[in-house]
N, C-alpha and C positions, 0 to 999 in steps of 0.2 A: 654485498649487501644490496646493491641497484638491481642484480636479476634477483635476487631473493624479495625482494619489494615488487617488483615486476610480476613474479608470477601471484603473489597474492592479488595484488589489483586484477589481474586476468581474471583468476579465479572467484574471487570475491563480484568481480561484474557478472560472471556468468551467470553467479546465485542469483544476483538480482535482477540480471534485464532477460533471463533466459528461465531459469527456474519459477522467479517470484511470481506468481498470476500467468506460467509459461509454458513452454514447451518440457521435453524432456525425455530420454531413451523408455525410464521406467512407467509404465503409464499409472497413471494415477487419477481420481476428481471427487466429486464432493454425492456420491452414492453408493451403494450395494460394494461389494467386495475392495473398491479401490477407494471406497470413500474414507473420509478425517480417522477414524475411529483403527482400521489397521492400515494407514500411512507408516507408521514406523516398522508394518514388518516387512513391508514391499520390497524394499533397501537395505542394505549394512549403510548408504550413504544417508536414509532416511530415519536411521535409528533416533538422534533427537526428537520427533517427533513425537513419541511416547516416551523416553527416556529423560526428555531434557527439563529443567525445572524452575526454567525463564522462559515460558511458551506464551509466545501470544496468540489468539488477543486474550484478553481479559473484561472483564466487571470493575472497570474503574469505581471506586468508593472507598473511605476509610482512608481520605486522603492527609497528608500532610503537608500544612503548610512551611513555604517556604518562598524566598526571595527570588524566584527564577527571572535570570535574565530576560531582556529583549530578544527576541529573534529578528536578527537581517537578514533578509529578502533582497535579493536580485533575481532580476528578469530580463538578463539579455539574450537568453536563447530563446527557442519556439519550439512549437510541436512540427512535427514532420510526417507521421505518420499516422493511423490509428488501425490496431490489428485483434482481431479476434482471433483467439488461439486455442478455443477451445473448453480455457477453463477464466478466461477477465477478457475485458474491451481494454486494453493499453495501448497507451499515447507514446509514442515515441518524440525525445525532444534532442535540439540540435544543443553543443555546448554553450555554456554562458548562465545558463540557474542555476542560482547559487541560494544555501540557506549559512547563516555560519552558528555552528552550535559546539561550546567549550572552549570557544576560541579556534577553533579549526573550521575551513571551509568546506561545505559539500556541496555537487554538483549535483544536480538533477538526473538521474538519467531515465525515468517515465514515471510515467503516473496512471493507475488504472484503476477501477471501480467494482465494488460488492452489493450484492442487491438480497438478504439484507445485512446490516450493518455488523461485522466481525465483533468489534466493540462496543458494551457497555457502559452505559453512562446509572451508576448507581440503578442496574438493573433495567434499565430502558434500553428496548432495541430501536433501531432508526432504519426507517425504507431503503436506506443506501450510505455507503461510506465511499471514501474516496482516498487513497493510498498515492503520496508522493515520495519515489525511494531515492536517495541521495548517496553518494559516495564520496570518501575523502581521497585524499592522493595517498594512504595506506593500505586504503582498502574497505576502510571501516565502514559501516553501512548507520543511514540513519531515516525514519520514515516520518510523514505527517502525515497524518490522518484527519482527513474532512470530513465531518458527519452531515448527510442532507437529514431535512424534517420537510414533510409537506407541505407544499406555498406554491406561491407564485413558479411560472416556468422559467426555467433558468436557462437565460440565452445563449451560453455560454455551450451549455450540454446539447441544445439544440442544434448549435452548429456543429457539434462531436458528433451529434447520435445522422446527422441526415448523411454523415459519410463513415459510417457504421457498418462494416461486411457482416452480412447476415450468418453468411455460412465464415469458416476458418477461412482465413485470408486477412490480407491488409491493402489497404488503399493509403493511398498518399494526400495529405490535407495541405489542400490549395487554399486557404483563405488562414489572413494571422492570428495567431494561438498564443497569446503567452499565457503560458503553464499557470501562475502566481492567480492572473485574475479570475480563478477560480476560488481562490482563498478571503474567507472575509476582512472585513476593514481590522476588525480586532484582533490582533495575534495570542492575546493571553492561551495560556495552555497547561494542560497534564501532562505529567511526564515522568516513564518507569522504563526500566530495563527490560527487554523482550528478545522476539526471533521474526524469522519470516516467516507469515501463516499459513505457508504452503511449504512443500518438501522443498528442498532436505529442511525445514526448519530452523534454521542456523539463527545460535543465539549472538547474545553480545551485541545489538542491535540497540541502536538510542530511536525512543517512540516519545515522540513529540503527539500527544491528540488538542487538535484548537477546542478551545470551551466554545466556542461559537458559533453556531451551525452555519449553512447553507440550505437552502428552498430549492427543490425540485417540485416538480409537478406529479399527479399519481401516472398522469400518463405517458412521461415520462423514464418514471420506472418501469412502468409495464412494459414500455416498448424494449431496455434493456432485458428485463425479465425472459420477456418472451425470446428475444436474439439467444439466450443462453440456455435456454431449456430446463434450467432446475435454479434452486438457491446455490450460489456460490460464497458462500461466509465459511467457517472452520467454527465449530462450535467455541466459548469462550475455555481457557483453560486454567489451572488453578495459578495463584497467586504467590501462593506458597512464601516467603521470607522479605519478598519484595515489599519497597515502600513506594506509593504513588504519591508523587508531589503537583500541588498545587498554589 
């Protein structure tokens, strides 16, 4: 049972810190022949993508109230890294962020950005989102999503984007990062069953979205924009039997 548990978590980290917003043998991105639309035929590994019927993101709306917990937050790790990969700017972070959701703990393991926003908020698209992917000690994956709306410049991003590789590569961030104080004072949030928005799409996946945005600047975004060369979002996908809680 311990190497059987073992290799899921291998496997399950590679979706996420390697696939999700990553690298990957099969090539793939967000245009013409290898763009969101035939991602599922690229792969036998990438077949959920078109076939699966918990795909994120979605058009959150038609939501259902309900009692949802607190979310805790810890921030004893940092970021480490920031690498551009080709298809997201992702933050690598050292152990110790933590969110706990169901009662189980997950860790951090990066966070990386969409320009524009994957997810819908009852139809509203947003300049940029922000994806925090978390793992538990089985394996399980679980994301939060931070939506910006235009405002003020955000300091935070600031110090992200001046050590920002233009081209694919990564540099290593010499000044303190915790992950968390990107997230606002308010934790209230959405939350539905979903996948990774990028191949292999792997469902089963807890989507935590904050009701409460974040402020970026427009230029800001542009200067993400421009590092990346196209929109990098996944169109939204249908909902199908899911309930969204709120």
């Amino acid at each position: 049972m311990r190497i059987r548990r073992m290799l899921i978590i291998i496997a399950m980290g590679l979706y996420a810190s390697i696939l999700y917003g990553g690298e990957g043998k099969v090539k793939w991105g967000y245009t013409g022949k290898t763009g969101p639309v035939y991602w599922g035929s690229l792969s036998p590994e990438f077949e959920m993508c078109s076939k699966g019927k918990n795909q994120s993101p979605i058009d959150l709306k038609g939501f259902i109230e309900a009692d949802l917990p607190e979310l805790n937050f810890e921030d004893n790790g940092h970021a480490i890294y920031i690498e551009n990969n080709g298809h997201t700017i992702k933050v690598g972070v050292s152990p110790g962020t933590t969110v706990e959701i169901d009662g189980r703990k997950f860790t951090l393991l990066q966070f990386h950005f969409h320009s524009p926003s994957e997810n819908l908020i009852e139809g509203r698209s947003f300049p940029m989102e922000a994806h925090f992917v978390y793992q538990d000690k089985d394996g399980n994956l679980a994301v939060v999503a931070l939506l910006f709306e235009y405002g003020e410049k955000n300091p935070l991003i600031e110090k992200l984007w001046k050590k920002m590789p233009e081209k694919v590569g990564k540099n290593k961030i010499t000044f303190t990062c915790k992950p968390h104080n990107l997230l606002p004072k308010n934790k209230d949030y959405y939350r539905f069953n979903g996948s990774l928005t990028t191949p292999p799409c792997t469902e089963g996946v807890r989507w935590i979205v904050l009701k409460e945005y974040a402020t970026v600047s427009k230029e800001q975004v542009e200067r993400f924009k421009k590092v990346m060369g196209m929109p990098n979002n996944r169109p939204v996908q249908p909902v199908n039997a899911r309930v969204i809680l709120k």
